[in-house]
Structure formats: C-alpha cells, structure tokens
Biopython code that builds the backbone (N, CA, C, O; Angstrom):
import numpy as np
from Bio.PDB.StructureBuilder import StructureBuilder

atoms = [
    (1, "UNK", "N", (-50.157, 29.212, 75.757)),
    (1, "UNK", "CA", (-51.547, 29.577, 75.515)),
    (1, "UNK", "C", (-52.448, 28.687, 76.356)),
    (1, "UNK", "O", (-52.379, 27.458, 76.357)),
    (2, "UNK", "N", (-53.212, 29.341, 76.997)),
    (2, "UNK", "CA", (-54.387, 28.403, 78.019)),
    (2, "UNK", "C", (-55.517, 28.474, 77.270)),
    (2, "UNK", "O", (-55.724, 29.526, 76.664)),
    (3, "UNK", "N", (-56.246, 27.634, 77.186)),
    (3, "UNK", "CA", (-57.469, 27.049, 76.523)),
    (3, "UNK", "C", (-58.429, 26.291, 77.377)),
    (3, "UNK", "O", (-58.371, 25.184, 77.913)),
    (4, "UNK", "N", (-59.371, 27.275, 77.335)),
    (4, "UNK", "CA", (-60.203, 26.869, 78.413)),
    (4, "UNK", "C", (-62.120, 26.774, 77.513)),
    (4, "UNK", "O", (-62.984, 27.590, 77.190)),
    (5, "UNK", "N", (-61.934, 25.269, 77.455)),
    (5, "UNK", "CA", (-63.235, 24.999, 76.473)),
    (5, "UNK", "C", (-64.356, 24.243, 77.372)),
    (5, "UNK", "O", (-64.135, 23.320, 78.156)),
    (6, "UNK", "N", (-65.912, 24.986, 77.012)),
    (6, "UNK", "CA", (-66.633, 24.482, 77.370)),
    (6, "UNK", "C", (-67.395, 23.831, 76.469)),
    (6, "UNK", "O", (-67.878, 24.255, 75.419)),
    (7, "UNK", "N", (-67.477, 22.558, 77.061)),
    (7, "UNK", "CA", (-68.049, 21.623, 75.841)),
    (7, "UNK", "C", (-70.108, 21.790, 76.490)),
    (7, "UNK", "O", (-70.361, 21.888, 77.691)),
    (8, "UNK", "N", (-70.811, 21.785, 75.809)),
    (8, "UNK", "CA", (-72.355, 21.947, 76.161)),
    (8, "UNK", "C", (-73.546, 21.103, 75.155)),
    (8, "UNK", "O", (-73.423, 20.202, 74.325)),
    (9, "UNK", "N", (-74.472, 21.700, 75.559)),
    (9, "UNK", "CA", (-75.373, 20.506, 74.459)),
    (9, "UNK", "C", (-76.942, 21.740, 74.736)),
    (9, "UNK", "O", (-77.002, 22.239, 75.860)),
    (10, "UNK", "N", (-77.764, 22.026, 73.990)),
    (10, "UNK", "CA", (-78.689, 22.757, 73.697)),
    (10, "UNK", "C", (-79.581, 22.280, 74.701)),
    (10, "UNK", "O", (-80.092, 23.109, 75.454)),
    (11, "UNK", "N", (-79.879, 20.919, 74.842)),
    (11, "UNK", "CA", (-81.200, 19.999, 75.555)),
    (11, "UNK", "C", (-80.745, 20.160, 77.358)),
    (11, "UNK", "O", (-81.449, 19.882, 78.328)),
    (12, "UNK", "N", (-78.871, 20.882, 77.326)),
    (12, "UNK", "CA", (-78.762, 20.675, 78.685)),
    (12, "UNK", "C", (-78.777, 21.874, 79.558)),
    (12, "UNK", "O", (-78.023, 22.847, 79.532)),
    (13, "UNK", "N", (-80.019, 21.554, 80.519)),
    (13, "UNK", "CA", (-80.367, 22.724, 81.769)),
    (13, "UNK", "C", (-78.884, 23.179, 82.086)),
    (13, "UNK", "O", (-78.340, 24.223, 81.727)),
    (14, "UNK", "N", (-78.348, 22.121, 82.863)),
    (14, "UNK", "CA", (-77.643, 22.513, 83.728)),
    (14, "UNK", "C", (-76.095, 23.861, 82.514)),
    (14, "UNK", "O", (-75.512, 24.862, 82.931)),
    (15, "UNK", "N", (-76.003, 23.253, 81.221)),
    (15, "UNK", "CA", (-75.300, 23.746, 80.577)),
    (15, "UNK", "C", (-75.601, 25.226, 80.655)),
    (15, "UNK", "O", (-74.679, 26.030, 80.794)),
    (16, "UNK", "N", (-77.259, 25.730, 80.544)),
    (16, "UNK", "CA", (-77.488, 26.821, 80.254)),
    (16, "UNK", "C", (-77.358, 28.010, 81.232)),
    (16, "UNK", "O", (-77.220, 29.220, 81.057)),
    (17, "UNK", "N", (-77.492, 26.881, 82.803)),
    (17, "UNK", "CA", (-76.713, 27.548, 84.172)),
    (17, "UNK", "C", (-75.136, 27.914, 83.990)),
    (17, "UNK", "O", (-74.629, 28.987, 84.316)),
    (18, "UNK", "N", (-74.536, 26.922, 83.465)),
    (18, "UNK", "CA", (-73.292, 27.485, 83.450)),
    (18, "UNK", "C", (-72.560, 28.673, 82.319)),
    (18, "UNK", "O", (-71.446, 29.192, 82.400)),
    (19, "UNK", "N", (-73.553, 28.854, 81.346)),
    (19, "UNK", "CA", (-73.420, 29.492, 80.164)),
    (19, "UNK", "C", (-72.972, 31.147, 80.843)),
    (19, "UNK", "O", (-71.897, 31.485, 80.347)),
    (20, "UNK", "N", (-73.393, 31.962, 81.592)),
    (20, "UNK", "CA", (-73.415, 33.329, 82.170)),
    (20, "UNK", "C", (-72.142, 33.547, 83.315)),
    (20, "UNK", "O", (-71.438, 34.487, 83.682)),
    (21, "UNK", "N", (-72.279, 32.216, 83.616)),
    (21, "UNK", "CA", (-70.517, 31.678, 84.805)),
    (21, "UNK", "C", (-69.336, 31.927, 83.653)),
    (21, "UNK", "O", (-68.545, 32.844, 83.873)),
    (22, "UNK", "N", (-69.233, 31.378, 82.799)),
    (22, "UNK", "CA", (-67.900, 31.102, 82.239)),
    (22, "UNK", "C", (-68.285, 32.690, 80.899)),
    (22, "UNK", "O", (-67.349, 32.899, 80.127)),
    (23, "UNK", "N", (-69.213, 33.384, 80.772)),
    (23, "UNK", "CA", (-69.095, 34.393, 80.233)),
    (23, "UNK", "C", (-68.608, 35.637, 81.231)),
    (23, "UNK", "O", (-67.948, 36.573, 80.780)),
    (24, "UNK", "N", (-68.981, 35.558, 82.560)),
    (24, "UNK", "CA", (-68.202, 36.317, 83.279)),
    (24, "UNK", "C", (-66.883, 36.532, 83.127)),
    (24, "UNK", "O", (-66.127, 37.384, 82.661)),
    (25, "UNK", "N", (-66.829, 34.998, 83.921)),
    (25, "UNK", "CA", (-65.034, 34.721, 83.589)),
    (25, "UNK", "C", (-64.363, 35.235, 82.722)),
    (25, "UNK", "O", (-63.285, 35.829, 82.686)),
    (26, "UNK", "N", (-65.656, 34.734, 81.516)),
    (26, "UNK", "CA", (-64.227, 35.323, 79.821)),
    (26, "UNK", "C", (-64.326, 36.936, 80.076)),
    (26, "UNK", "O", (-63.225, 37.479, 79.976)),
    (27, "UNK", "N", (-65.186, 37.638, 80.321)),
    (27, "UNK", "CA", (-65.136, 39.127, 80.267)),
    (27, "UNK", "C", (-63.789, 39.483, 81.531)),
    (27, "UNK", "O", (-62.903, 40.311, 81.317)),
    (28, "UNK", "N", (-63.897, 38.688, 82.781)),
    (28, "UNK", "CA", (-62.325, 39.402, 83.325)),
    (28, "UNK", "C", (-61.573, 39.175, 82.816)),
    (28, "UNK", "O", (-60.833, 40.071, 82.410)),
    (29, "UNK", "N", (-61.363, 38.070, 82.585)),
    (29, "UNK", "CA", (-60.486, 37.791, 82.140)),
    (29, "UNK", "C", (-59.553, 37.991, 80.196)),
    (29, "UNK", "O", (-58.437, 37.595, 79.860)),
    (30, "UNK", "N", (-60.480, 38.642, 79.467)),
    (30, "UNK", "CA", (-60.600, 39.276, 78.498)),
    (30, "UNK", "C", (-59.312, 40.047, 77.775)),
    (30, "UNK", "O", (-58.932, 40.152, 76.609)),
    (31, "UNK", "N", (-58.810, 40.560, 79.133)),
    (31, "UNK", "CA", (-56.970, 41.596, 78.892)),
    (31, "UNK", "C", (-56.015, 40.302, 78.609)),
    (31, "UNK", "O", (-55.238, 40.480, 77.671)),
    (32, "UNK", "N", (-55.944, 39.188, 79.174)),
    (32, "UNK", "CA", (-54.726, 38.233, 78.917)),
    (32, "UNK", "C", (-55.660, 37.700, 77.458)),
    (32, "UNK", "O", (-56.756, 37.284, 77.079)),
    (33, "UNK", "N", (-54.018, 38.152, 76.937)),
    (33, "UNK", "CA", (-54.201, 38.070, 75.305)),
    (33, "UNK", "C", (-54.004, 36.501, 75.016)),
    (33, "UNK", "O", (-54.344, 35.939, 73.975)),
    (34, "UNK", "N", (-53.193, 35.696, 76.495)),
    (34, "UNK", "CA", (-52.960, 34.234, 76.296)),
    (34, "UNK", "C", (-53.911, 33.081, 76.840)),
    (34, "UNK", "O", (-53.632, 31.883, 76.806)),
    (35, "UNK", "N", (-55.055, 33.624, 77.335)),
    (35, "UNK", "CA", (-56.537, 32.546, 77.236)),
    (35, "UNK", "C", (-56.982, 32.794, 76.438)),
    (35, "UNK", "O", (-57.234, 33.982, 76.233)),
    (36, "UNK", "N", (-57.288, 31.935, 75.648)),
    (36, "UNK", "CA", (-58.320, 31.906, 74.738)),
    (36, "UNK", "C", (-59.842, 30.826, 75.082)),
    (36, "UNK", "O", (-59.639, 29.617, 75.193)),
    (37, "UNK", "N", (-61.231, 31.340, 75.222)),
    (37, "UNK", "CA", (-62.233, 30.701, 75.566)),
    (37, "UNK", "C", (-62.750, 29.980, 74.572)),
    (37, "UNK", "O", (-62.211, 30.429, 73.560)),
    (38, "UNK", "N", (-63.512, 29.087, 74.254)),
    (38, "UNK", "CA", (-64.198, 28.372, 73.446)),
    (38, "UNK", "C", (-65.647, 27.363, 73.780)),
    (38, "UNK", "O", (-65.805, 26.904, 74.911)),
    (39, "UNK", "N", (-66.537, 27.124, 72.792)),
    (39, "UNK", "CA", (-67.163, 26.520, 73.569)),
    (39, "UNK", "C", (-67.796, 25.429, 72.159)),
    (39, "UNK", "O", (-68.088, 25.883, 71.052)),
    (40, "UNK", "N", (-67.890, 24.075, 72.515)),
    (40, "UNK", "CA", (-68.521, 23.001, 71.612)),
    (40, "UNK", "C", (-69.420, 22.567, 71.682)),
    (40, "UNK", "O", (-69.486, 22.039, 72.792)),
    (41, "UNK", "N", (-70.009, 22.467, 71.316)),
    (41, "UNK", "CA", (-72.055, 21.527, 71.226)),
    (41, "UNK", "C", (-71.704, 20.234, 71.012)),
    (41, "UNK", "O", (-71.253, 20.004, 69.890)),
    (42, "UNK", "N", (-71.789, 19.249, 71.834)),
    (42, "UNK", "CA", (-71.200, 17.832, 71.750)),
    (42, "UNK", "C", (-71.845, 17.293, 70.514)),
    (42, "UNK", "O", (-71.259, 16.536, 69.739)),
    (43, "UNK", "N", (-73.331, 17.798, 70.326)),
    (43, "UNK", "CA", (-74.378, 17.205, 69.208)),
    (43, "UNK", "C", (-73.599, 17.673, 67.824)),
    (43, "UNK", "O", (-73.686, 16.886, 66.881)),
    (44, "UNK", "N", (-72.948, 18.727, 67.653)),
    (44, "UNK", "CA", (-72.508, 19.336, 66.151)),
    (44, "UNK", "C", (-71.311, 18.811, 66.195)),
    (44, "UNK", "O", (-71.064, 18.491, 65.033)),
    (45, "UNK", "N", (-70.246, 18.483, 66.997)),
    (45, "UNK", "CA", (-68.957, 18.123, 67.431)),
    (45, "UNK", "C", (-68.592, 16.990, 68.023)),
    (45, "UNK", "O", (-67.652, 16.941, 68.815)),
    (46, "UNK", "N", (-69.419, 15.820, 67.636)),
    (46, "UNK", "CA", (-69.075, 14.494, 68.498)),
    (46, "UNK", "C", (-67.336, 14.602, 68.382)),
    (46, "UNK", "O", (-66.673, 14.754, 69.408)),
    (47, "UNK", "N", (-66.891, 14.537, 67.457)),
    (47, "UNK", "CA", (-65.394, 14.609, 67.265)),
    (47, "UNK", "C", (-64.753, 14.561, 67.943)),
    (47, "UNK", "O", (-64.052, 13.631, 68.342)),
    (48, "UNK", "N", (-64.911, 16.220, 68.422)),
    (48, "UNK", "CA", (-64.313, 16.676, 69.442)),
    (48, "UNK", "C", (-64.069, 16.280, 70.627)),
    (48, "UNK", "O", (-63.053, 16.162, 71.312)),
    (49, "UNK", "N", (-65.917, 15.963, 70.858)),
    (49, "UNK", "CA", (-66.324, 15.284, 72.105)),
    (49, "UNK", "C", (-65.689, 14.286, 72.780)),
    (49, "UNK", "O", (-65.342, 14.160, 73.954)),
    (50, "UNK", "N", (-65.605, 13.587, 71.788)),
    (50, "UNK", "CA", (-64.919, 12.071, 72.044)),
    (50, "UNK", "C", (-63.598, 11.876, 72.078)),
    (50, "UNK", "O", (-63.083, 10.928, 72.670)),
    (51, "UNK", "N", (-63.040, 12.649, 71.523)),
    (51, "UNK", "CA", (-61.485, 13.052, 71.204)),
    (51, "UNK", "C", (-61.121, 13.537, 72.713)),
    (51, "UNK", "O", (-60.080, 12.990, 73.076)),
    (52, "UNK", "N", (-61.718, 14.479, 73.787)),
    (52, "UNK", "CA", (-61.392, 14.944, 74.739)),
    (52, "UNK", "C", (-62.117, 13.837, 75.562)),
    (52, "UNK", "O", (-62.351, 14.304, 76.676)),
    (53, "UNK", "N", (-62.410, 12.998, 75.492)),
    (53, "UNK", "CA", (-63.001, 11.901, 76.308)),
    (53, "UNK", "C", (-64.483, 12.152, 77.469)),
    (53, "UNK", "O", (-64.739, 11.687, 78.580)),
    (54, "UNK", "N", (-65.518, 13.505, 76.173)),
    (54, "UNK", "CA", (-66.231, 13.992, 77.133)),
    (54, "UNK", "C", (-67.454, 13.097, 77.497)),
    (54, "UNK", "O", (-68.224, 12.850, 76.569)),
    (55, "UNK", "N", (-67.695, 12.651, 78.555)),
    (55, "UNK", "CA", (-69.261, 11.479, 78.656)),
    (55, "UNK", "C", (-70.259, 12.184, 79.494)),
    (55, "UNK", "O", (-71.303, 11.601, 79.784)),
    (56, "UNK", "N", (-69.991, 13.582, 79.972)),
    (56, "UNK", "CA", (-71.362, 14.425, 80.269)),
    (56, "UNK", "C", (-71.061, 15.816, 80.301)),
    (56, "UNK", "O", (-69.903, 16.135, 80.572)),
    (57, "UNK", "N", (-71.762, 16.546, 80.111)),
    (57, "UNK", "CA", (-71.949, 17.958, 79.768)),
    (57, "UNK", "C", (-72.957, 18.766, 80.975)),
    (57, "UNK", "O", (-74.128, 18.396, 81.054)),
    (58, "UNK", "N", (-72.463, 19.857, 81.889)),
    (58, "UNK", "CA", (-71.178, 20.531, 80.599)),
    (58, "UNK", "C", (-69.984, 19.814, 81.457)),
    (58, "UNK", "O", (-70.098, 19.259, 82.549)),
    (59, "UNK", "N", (-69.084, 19.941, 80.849)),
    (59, "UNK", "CA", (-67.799, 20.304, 81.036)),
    (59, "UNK", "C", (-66.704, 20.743, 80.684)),
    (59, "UNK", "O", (-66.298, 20.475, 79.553)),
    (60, "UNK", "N", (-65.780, 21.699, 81.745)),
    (60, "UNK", "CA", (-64.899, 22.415, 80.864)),
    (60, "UNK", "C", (-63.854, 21.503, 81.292)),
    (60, "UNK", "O", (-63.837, 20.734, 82.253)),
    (61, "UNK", "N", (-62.800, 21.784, 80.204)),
    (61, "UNK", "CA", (-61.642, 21.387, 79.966)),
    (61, "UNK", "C", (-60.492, 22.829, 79.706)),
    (61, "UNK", "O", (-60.566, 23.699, 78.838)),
    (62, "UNK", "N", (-59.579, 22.676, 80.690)),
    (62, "UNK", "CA", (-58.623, 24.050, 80.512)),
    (62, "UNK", "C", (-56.888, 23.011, 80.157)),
    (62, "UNK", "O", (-56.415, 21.975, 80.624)),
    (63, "UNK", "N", (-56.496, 23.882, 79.251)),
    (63, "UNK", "CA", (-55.395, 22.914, 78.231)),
    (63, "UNK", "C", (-54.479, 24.474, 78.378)),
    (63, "UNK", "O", (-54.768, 25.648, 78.144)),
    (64, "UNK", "N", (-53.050, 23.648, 78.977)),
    (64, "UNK", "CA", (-52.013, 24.853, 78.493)),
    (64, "UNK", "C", (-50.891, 24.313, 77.661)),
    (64, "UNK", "O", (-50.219, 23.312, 77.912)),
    (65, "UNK", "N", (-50.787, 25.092, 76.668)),
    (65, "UNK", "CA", (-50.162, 24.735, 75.334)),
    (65, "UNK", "C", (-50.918, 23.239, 74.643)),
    (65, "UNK", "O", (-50.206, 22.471, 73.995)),
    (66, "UNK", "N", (-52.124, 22.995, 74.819)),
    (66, "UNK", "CA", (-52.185, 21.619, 74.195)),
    (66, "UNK", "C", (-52.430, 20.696, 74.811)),
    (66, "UNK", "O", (-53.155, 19.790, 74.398)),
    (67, "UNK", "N", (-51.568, 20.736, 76.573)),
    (67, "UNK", "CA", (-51.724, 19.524, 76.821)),
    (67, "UNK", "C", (-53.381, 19.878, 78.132)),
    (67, "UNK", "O", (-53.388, 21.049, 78.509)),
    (68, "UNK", "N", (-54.258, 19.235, 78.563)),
    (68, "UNK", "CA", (-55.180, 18.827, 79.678)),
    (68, "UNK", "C", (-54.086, 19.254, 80.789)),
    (68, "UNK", "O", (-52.908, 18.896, 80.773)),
    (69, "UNK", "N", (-54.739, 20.150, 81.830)),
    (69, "UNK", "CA", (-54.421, 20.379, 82.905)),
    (69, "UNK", "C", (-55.309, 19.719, 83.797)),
    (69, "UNK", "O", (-55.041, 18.980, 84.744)),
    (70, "UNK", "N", (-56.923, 20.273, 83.144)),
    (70, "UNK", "CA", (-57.894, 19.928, 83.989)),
    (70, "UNK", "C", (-59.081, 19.827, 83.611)),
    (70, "UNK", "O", (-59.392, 20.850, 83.002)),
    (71, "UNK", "N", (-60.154, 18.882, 83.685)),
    (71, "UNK", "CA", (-61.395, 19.102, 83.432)),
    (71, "UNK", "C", (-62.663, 19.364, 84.519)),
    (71, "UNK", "O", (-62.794, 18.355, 85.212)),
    (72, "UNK", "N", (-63.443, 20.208, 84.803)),
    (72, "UNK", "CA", (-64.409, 20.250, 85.496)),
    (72, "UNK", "C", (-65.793, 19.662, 84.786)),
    (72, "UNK", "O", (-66.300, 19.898, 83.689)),
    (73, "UNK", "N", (-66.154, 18.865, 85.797)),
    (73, "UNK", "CA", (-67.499, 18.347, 85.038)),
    (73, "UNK", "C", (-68.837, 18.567, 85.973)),
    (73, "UNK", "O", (-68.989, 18.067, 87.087)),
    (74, "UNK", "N", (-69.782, 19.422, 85.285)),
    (74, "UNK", "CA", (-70.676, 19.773, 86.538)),
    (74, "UNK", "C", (-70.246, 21.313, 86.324)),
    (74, "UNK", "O", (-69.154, 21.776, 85.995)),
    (75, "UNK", "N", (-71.941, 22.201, 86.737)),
    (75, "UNK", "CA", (-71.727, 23.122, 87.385)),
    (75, "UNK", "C", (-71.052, 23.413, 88.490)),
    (75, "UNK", "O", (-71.659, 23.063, 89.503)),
    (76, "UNK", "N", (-69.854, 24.006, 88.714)),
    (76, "UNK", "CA", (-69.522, 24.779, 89.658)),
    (76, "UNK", "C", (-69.341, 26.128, 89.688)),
    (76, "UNK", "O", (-69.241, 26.895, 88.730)),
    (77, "UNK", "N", (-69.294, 26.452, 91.282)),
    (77, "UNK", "CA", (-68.691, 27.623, 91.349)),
    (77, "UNK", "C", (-68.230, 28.172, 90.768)),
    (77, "UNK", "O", (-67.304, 27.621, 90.174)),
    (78, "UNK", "N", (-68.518, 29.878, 90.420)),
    (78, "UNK", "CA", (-66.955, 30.975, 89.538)),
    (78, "UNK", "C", (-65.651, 31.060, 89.607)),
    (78, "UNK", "O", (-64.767, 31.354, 88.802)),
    (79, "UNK", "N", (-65.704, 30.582, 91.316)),
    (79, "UNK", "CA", (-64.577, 30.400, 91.526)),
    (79, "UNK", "C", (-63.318, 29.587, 91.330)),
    (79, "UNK", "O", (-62.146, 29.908, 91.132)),
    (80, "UNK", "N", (-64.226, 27.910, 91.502)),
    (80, "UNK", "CA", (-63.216, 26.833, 91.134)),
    (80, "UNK", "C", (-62.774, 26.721, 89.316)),
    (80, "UNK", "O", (-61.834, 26.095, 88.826)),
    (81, "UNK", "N", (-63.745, 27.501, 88.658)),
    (81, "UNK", "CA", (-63.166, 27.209, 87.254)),
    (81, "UNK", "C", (-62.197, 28.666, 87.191)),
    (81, "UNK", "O", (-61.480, 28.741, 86.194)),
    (82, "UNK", "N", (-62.140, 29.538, 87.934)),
    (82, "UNK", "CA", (-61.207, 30.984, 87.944)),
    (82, "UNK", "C", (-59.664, 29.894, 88.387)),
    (82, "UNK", "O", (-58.589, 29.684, 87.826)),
    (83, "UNK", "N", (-60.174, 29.519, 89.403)),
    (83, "UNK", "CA", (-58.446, 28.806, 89.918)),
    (83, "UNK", "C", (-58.067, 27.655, 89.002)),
    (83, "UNK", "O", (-56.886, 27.495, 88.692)),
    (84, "UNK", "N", (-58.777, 27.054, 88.672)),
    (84, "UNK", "CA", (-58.368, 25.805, 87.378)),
    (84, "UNK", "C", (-58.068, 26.770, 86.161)),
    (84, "UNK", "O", (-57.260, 26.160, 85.462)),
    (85, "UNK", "N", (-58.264, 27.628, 85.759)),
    (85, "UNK", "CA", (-57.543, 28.267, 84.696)),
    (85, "UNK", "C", (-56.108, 29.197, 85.448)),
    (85, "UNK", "O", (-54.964, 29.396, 85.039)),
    (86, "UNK", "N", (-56.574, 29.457, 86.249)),
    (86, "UNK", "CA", (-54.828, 30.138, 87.418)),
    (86, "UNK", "C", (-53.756, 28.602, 87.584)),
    (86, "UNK", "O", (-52.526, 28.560, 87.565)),
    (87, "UNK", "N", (-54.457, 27.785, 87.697)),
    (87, "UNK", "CA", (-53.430, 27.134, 88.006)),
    (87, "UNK", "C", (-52.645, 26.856, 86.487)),
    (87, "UNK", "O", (-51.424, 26.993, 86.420)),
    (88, "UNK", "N", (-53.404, 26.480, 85.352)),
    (88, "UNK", "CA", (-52.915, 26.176, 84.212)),
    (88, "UNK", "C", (-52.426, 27.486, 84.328)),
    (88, "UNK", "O", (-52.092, 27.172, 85.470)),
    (89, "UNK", "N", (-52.139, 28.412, 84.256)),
    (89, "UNK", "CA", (-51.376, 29.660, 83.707)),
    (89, "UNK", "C", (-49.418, 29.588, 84.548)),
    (89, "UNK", "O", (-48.401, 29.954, 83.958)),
    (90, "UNK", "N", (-49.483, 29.007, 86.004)),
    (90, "UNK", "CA", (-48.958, 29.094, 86.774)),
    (90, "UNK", "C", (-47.933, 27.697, 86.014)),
    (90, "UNK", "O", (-46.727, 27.716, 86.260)),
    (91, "UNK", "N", (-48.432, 26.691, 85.229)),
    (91, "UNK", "CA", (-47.738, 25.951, 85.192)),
    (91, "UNK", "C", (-47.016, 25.614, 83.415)),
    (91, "UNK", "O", (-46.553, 24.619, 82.857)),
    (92, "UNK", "N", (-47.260, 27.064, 83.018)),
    (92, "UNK", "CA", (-46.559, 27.227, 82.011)),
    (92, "UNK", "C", (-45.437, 26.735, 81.390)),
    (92, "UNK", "O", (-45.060, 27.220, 80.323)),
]
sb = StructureBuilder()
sb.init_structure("model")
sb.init_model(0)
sb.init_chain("A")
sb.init_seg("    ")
for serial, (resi, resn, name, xyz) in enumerate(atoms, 1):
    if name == "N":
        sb.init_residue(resn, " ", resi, " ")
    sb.init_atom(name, np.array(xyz, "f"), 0.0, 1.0, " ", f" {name:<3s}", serial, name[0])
structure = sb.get_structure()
C-alpha cells in the first residue's frame, strides 16, 4: 500500500497552491485501489507532525507499506510528486 500524505496548515499560502496539484494527482490516480491519499493540518495533528519529523509545510511524505520512501518539502511540480509516488510503487 503507498501512502502518500500531505501534511498542510490553514495560515499556509504556499499549502493552498499545492492543495489543487495533489487533488489532480489523487483524481488520476484514483483506479489504483493501492494509493491511498491523505492529508494533516500540522495545527490539529502536532502528533503526527512530529512523529514524521515535519518542520515546514507543506510537505508530502509518500510511505510504501509503512516505511518513508520520500518526502517532498515545498511546492513542486505535478510532476516530481507523480514520480515520487511511481517510484514508491516500483519498489514494492
């Protein structure tokens, strides 16, 4: 199972740029029944936050079976978070 979580925060611009990027993504990507998307508010979820060792937002984190493959921090491209979830799939 690939797990590809975006961690965000309400107060953050740049989060709200990336908010429509990684909803794309989830819509192609939508048929593989084995990504599952998610997304955390660091403010409601320090927990979490801290648990994945997050110190700025956004960033995603893509996990296959559990373990960190990869984290992107920063808006990027559609593309580089499309291949950071390809690669976690590839290394099943």
């Amino acid at each position: 199972m690939i797990n590809v979580i975006r961690f965000t925060a309400s107060w953050c611009s740049p989060c709200k740029s990336l908010a429509p990027i990684m909803e794309d993504i989830k819509s192609e990507m939508s048929s593989d029944p084995n990504i599952r998307f998610s997304v955390i508010d660091v403010d409601s979820d320090r927990m979490s936050a801290s648990q994945y060792g997050i110190r700025s937002v956004p960033t995603v984190v893509v996990e296959n079976n559990g373990v960190v493959v990869q984290q992107v921090v920063g808006v990027k491209s559609k593309m580089e978070y499309i291949t950071a979830i390809n690669n976690a799939s590839f290394n099943k």
